[in-house]
N, C-alpha and C positions, 0 to 999 in steps of 0.2 A: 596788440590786443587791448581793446581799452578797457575788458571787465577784469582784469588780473593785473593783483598786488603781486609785485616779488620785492622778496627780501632775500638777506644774503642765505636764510635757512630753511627758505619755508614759501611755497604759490599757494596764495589765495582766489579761486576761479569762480566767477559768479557766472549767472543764467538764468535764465526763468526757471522758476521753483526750484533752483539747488545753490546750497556754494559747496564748492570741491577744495578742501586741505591738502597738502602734499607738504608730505618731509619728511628726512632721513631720521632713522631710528636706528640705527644698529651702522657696521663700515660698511657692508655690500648690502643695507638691507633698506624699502624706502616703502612708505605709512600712505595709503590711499582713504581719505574721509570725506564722505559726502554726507553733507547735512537738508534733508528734501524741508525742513522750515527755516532753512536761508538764514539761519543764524550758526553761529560756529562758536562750538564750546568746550570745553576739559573733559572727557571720559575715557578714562584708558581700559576699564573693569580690570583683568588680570595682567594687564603688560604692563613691564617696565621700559619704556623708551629710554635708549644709550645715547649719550652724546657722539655724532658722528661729523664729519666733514665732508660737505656738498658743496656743489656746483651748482648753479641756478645760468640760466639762460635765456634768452627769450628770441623766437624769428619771430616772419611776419603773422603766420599764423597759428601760434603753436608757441609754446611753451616747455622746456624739458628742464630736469634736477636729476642730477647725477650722484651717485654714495658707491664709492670705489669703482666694480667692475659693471654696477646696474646701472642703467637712465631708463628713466622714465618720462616719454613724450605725453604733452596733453594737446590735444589739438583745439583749434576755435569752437570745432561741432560739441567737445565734452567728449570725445574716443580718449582714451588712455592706452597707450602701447608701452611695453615693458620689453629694455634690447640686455645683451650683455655682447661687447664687443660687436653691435654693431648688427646682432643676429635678432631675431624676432623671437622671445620666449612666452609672452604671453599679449595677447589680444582682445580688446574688449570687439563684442559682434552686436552690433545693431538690431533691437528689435523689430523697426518700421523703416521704409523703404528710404530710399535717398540717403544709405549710412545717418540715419537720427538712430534717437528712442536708446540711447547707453545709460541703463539705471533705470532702474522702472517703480515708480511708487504707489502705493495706493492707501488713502485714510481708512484707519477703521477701528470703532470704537474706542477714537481717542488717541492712536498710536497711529505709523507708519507699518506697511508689510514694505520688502524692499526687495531685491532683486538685481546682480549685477549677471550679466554673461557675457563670455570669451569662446574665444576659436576654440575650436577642435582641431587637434594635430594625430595625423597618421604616423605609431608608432611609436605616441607616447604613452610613458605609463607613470601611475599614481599609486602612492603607500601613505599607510597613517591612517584618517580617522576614529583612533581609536582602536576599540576590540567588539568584532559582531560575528558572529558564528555564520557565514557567507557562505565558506569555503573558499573562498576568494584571495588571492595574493595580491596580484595586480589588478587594482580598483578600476583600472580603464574599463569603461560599458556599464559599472554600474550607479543605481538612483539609491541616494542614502537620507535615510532620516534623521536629522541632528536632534535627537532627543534624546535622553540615557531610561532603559527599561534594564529589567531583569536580564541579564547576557552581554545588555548594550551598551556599552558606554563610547558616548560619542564624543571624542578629542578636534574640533573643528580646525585639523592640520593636514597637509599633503605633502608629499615629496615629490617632483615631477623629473622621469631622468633626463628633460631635457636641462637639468639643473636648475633647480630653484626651489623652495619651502615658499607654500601659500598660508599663510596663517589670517584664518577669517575670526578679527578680533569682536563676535557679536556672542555672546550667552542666551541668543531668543534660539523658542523652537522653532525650528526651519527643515531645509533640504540641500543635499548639494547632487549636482550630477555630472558625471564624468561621463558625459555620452558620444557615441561618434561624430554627434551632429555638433555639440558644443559642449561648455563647460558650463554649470550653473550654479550659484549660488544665493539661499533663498531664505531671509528674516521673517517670520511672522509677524513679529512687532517689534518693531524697533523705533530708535531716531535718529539713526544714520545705519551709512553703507561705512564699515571700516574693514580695512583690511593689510596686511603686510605682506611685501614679498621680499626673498629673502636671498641672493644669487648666492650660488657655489655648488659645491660636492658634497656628498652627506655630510664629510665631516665638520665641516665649514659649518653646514647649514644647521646642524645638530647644534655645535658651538654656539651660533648667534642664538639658535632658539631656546638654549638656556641661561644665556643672558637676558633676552627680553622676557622670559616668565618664569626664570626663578632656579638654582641648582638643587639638585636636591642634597641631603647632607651624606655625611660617611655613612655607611651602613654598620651601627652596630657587630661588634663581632658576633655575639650567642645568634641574629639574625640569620648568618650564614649557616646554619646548619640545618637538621633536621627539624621540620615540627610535625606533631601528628597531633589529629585532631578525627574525632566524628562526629554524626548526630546520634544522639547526644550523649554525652556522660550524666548520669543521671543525681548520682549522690555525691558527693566529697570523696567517698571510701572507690568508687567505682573506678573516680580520677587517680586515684593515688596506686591503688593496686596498678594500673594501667603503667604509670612512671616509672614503680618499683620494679616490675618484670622486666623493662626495659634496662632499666640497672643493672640486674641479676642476670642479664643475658649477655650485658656487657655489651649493650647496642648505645653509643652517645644518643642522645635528644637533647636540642635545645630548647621548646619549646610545646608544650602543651595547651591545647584552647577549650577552654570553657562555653560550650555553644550555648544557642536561646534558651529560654525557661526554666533556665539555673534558679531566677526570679519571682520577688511573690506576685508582684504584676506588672504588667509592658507601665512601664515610666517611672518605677519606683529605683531603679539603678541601683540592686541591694540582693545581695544572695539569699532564698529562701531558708531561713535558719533552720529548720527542720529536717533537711537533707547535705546542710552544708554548717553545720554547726561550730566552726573554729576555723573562719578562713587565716587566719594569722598561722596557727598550725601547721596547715594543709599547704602555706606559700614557704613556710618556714623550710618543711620536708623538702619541698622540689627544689626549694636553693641550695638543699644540701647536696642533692642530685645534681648538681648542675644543671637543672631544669629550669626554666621561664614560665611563669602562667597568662596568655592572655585570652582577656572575656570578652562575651559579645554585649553588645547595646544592639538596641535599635533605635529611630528616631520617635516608636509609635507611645502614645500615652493615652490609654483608658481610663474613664471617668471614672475607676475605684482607685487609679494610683494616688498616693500620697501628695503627690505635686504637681497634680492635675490645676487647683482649681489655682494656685500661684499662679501659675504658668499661662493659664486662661485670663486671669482677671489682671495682671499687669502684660497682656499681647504678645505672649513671647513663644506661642504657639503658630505655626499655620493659617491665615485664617481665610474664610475661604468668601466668591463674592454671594454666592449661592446657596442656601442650604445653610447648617449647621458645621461643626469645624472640623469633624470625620471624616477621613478622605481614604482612608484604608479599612478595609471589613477585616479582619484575623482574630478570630474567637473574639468575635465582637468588637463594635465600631471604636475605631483608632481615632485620634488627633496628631498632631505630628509637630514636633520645637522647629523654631523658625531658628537654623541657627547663622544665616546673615543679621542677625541681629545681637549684637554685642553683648546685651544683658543674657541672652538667651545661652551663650555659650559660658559665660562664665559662671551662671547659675548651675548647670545642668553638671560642667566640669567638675562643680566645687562638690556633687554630689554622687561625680564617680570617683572622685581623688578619697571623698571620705568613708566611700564604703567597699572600693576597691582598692584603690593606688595605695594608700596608707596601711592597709590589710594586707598588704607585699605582692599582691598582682604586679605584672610587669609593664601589658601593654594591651591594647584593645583591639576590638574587632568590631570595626561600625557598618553594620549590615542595613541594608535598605537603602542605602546611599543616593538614590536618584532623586528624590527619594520616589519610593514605588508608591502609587495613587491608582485607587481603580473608583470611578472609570480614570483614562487614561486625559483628563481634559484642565492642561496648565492654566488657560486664561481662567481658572472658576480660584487658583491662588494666587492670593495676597501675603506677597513677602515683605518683609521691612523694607527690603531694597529698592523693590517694586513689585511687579504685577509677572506672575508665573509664566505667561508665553513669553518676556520679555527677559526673563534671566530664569530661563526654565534647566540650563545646562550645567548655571551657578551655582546649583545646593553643595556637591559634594568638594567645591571647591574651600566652602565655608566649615563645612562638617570635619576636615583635617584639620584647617585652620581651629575648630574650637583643639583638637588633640594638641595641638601643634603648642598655644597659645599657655595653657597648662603647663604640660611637660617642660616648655623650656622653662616656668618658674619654678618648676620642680629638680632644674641642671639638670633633665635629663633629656637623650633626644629619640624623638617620641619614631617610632616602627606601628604605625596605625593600618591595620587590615580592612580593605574601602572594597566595597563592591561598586562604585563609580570614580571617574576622576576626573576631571577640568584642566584644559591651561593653567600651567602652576602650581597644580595641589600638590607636585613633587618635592618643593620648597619646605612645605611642611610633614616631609617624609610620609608621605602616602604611598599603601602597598597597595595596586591596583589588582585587585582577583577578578574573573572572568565570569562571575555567576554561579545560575544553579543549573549548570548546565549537565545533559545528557550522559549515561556510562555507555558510549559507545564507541568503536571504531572512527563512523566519521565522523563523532563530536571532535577524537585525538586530532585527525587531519583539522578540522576548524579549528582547533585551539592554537595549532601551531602557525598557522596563517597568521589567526588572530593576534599573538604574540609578536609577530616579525609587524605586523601595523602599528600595534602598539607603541614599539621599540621604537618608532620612527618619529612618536609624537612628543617627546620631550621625557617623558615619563620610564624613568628605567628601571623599576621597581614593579616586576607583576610577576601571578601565576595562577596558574590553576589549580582547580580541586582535584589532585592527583586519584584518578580513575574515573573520573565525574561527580558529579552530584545524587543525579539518581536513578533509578531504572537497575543499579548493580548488583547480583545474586552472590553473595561471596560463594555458595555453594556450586558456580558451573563453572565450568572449563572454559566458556567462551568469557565470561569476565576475569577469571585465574589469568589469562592471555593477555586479558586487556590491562588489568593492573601492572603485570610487570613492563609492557611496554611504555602504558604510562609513567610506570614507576623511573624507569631509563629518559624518558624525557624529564620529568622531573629533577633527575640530578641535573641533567645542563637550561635549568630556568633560573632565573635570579634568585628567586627564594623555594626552596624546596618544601613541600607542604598535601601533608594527605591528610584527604578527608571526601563525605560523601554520606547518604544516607542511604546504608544499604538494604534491601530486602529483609524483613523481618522473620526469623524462622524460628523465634521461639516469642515466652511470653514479658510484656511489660514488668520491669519490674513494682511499678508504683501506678495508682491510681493520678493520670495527669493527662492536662487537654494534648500533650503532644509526645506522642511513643518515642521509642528510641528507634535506630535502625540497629543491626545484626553489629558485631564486636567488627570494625577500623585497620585492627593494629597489623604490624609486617606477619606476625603469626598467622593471622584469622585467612591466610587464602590457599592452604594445603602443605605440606611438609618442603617441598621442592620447591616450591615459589618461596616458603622463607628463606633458604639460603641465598634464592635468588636475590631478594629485596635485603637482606643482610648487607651482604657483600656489597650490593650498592648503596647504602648509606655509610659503611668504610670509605669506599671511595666519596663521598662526596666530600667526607672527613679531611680528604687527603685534598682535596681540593681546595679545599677552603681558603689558603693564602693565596694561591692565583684567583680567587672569588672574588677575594676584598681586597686585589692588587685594582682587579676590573672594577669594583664598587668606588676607588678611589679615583679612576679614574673617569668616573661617570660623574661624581660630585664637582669636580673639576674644568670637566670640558664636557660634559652632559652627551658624552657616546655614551649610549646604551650597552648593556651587558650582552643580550642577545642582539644581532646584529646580521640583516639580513647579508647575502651576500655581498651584495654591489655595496654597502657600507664598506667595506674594504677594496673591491673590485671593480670601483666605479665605469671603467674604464674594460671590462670584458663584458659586453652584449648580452652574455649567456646568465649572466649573474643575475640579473634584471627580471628572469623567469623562472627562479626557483624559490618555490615557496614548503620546497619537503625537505629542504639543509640550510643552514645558518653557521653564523662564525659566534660561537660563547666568548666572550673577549677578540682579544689579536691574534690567539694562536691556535683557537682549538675547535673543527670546523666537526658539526655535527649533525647527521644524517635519520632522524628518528624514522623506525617502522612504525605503519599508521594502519595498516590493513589486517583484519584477521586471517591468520595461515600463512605471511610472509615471511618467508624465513632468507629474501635477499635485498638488495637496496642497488639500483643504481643510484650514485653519484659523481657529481660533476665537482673535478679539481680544478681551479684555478691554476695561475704562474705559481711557480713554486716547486719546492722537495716536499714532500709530503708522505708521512710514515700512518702507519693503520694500529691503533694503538692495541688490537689485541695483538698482533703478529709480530709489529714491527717492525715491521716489512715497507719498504722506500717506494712511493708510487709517484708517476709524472703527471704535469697536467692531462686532462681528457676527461671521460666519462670513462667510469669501470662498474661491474657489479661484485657486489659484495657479499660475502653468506654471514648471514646474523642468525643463527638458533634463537632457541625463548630466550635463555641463557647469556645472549650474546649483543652486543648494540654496535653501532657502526659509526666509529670516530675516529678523526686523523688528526694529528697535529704536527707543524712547521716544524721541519725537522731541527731548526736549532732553539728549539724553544724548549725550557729548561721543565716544564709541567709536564714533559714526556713521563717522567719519574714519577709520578702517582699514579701512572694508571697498569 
């Protein structure tokens, strides 16, 4: 093949309008980069490329590189076929007849749109992308949007059980689709096709994909525990009474959160002194409690904040190609800090350190994370990095990074609440939360799908807003239901955490643009339901060293805490189709009710001795059903596994 350089580490493949890179990143893992302006250049965005050892080869017409158990063929046409021993795991599928047309580009307004497709295989399935309210487990059949909205946070990774992690390393707004007919993958604007795949078993592949984007660190201890939170606490005094009853009931809390409009305006990063008049006080008290306080940000800044027109007149704002630099309407037009841009995070940091961090706050909660833009149109921003459809997936990767970037000058390691997340923001300890989503039955069923995707994408730090967000009546029976079984998944999520705005049924107490909703706390859902939710914050208490045995072990080898079946089971069929039980670490397999009025659970055991931890009673592999009252949740663990003992 006369248009291909090989070197001992790396095929260089030229052709008309493309050259094609190839080389090993990781030991089973190998880097596909098409460049459609023929030049070939350094961009890795969030990947760390591993030093690996490959094999390079060449036949008559073809090309392959080898990184342990993967090769990857390129043929003279530009096809790329992906083997592991020899088997066929992924295939690139020709647009235009006569097997051509692999990689498909088109110019526009300056940029590349790009486009790679692959076979369709019967009876494979796909996990990851993130966290989207589908309902969905196994992503085989569906078309996904790679943008991050309110609910959506798009993770551009897969798991495939014919074994392999696809990781599409682009930040532009695109699409992927996992269809019967093929696989697609789709850049809006880009300047290459890059992409990695990554051969093994979840756990293998988990491993590599937290070395190529990053571990995330130990989880703070006070983290594992309880935190509560709602919309909103209104005054200082509001917060504090809320922490002390917790005391006086003798219920532990780690953590209390400070929501929006604590603030005298969006971008002033400073507590309203007139309802929070002594934050030093107020953080002083809850450390005596053994309590955490963290506040929310957002990223929006209105023309009466204090550090508006800084932020405007040295570009360390958003700026947009069209129009003025408000890209969010919420009680009036927003602006929004660019924070890929370096000046921007350390200015903005320096101004929560100084009117929060230093005031004894512990840790933040950066809302808006996508960040959220209505109308909904990337190409109209201008990031420092570049141009919004182009690293339209990147904000919140940079938004931890400014947490991240602080904190560690501060020796501390930073536990940041993100309503979006990116390749890598785990690095910089980002808590990935699920939105403003729904208080219903089948939001619980989507959240826990949602979770077991999540779990797959590198990112082992998420949760929900325990009961939903909103829609929830503390006063009915059908949400009284749905708390406590949300409140029971919440003990087995990585971080456990309630919150929600609920139905309002009496009066404000303060003249402000944004009401409160109805009192939050494990009290506020009827006399029975608190001993219910009591009792299960003991128990999460008692959990807690097996939590942050699992958080240790996620820093380390980047397994996830939740962990869908086949992450253990690779190798049982059955494992691969359940999206209503999960393994919480290695030993503790858990079955959440998701339905109103269920009072039983089929579940599926694996190989194994396996004990029912209310009964503790020894069950075999197979499917059994199981009776779970309100009162009651449905979990087993390996019978020689020593966290039998907390429950």
């Amino acid at each position: 093949m006369q248009n291909v350089k090989i070197t001992q580490d790396q095929i260089l493949f030229s052709r008309g309008n493309e050259v094609v890179r190839i080389t090993a990143c990781h030991e089973n893992a190998i880097r596909f980069e098409a460049f459609p302006d023929c030049k070939v250049y350094d961009e890795d965005f969030t990947l760390l490329p591993q030093p690996a050892v490959c094999s390079v080869a060449e036949q008559p017409h073809a090309v392959q590189l080898t990184a342990g158990i993967l090769t990857l063929k390129l043929e003279s046409n530009g096809k790329a076929t992906f083997y592991v021993d020899g088997a066929v795991i992924l295939e690139e599928k020709p647009e235009l007849a006569f097997c051509s047309g692999f990689r498909h580009y088109e110019r526009r307004d300056g940029v590349w749109s790009a486009r790679v497709t692959f076979n369709s295989y019967e009876g494979e399935h796909f996990y990851g992308l993130g966290h989207e309210p589908t309902g969905k487990f196994d992503l085989k059949g569906c078309s996904m949007d790679l943008r991050h909205v309110n609910t959506k946070s798009a993770i551009p990774f897969v798991y495939s059980s014919l074994g392999y992690g696809f990781l599409w390393n682009n930040p532009a707004i695109g699409s992927v689709e996992l269809a019967e007919n093929r696989t697609r993958w789709c850049a809006d604007a880009t300047s290459k096709i890059d992409y990695v795949v990554i051969a093994g078993n979840p756990k293998s592949v988990s491993e590599a994909l937290a070395d190529l984007t990053g571990h995330a660190p130990v989880l703070p201890h006070w983290a594992s525990g309880f935190w509560q939170s709602r919309l909103r606490y209104e005054t200082q005094e509001d917060l504090l009474q809320v922490a002390r009853q917790y005391r006086d009931e003798g219920i532990p809390l780690s953590a209390i959160i400070c929501d929006y409009f604590h603030w005298t305006e969006q971008g002033d990063y400073r507590f309203d002194p007139q309802y929070w008049p002594d934050v030093k006080a107020m953080t002083d008290e809850l450390h005596s409690m053994g309590t955490k306080l963290i506040v929310s940000m957002w990223p929006t800044v209105n023309r009466n904040s204090e550090n508006y027109a800084f932020l405007r007149d040295n570009n360390l704002l958003i700026r947009t190609a069209k129009g003025f630099d408000s890209v969010f309407d919420f009680y009036g037009p927003q602006a929004e800090i660019d924070v890929t841009n370096p000046e921007t995070r350390a200015f903005v940091f320096s101004k929560l350190k100084e009117n929060y961090l230093d005031q004894g706050v512990d840790g933040l909660w950066f809302d808006e994370a996508e960040p959220e833009i209505h109308p909904e149109q990337f190409e109209n921003l201008l990031l420092h990095i570049g141009r919004g459809d182009e690293y339209g997936l990147i904000y919140p990767y940079y938004y931890a990074q400014m947490a991240f970037e602080g904190f560690t000058q501060m020796g501390v390691t930073p536990v940041t609440l993100i309503r979006a997340g990116y390749l890598g923001a785990q690095k910089f300890g980002a808590l990935v939360w699920s939105g403003d989503i729904p208080s219903t039955f089948e939001s619980l069923g989507e959240q826990v799908r949602s979770g077991l995707n999540m779990a797959m994408c590198g990112i082992p730090w998420w949760n929900t807003d325990i009961g939903g967000f909103w829609g929830g009546d503390t006063q009915s029976e059908d949400f009284r239901e749905l708390i406590v079984r949300w409140f029971q998944y919440g003990v087995f999520s990585p971080v456990m955490r309630l919150h929600g705005n609920r139905n309002r049924h009496g009066e404000k107490k303060r003249d402000v643009k944004e009401a409160s909703g109805d009192p939050n706390e494990i009290w506020s859902f009827g006399e029975r339901n608190y001993a219910i939710l009591k009792d299960l914050v003991f128990l999460r208490e008692r959990l807690r060293p097996y939590i942050e045995a699992q958080m240790q072990i996620a820093a380390a080898k980047g397994w996830p805490v939740m962990r869908p079946m086949f992450f253990e089971f690779p190798a049982d069929p059955v494992c691969f189709t359940l999206g209503e039980q999960y393994m919480f670490g290695g030993d503790i397999l858990f079955a959440p009710i998701v339905c109103r009025g269920q009072t039983e659970k089929a579940v599926y055991l694996p190989e194994g001795d396996w004990i029912l931890t209310k009964t503790k009673a020894h069950y075999a592999p197979g499917w059994h059903t199981i009776k779970a009252e309100i009162d009651e949740f449905v979990a087993f663990v390996r019978a020689d596994a020593a966290v039998l003992h907390a429950f």
